[in-house]
N, C-alpha and C positions, 0 to 999 in steps of 0.2 A: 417616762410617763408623767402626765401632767398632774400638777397637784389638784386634790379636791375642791380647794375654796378658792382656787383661780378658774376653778371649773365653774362655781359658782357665781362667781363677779363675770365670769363672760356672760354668764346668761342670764343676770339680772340688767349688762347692759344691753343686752340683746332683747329683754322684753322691754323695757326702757324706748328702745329705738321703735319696734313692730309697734307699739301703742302712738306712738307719735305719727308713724307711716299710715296708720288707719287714719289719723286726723284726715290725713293730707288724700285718703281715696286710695289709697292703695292696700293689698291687702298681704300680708304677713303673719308669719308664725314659727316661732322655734324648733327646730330638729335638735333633737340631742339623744341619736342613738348609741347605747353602751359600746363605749370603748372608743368612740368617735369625739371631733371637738364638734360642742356645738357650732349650728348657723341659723341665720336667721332667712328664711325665704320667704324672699317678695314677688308680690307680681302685680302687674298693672292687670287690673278684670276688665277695663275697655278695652285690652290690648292682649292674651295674656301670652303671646310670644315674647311680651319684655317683662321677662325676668329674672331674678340670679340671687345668687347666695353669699350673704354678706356675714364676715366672720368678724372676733375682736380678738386684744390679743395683749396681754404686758409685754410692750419695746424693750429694746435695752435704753433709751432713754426714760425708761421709768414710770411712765405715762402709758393707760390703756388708747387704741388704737381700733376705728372700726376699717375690716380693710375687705375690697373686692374679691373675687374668687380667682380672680388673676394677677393677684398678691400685689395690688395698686393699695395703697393708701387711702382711703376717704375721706376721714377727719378723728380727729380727737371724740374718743369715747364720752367724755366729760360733754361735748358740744352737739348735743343728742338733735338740736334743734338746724345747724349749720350739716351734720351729716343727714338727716331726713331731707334736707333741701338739696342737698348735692344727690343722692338715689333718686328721688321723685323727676331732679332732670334728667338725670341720666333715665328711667324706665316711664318719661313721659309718650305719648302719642305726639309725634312730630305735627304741627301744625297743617293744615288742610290734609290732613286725613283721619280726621274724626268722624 
């Protein structure tokens, strides 16, 4: 079982991230149903088939981690503004078809 106050740093960076992802137009929000880890779901609302759930996570390198729901790597939790930039590519509308 995971601990409470690791439960708690995931989901401070996980609001952390969703706040920044509104900057950028996207729209986000925390799940954290009991007994579950949280996630954070985004979705593109000009698009809203592009979307997914992005989780964080203490490595064994020691260092929190925001990562895909296909257990890819994104970026360094600390790097709130380099992982909003990498999601926002990934769940952009592909050019001419806007």
């Amino acid at each position: 079982m995971q601990a409470k106050g690791n439960q708690h740093q995931e989901t401070a960076y996980l609001e952390k991230l969703g706040e920044e992802l509104g900057h950028r137009g996207l729209e986000a929000f925390v799940m954290a149903p009991p007994g579950r880890v949280p996630s954070l779901y985004v979705v593109n609302p000009a698009a809203r088939a592009l979307e997914e759930n992005v989780y964080t996570g203490l490595c064994s390198d020691g260092m929190w981690w925001f990562w895909w729901s296909w257990a890819e790597r994104i970026g360094l939790a600390d790097d709130i503004d380099g992982a909003a930039a990498t999601i926002n590519r990934v769940l952009s509308v592909p050019r001419g078809r806007e």
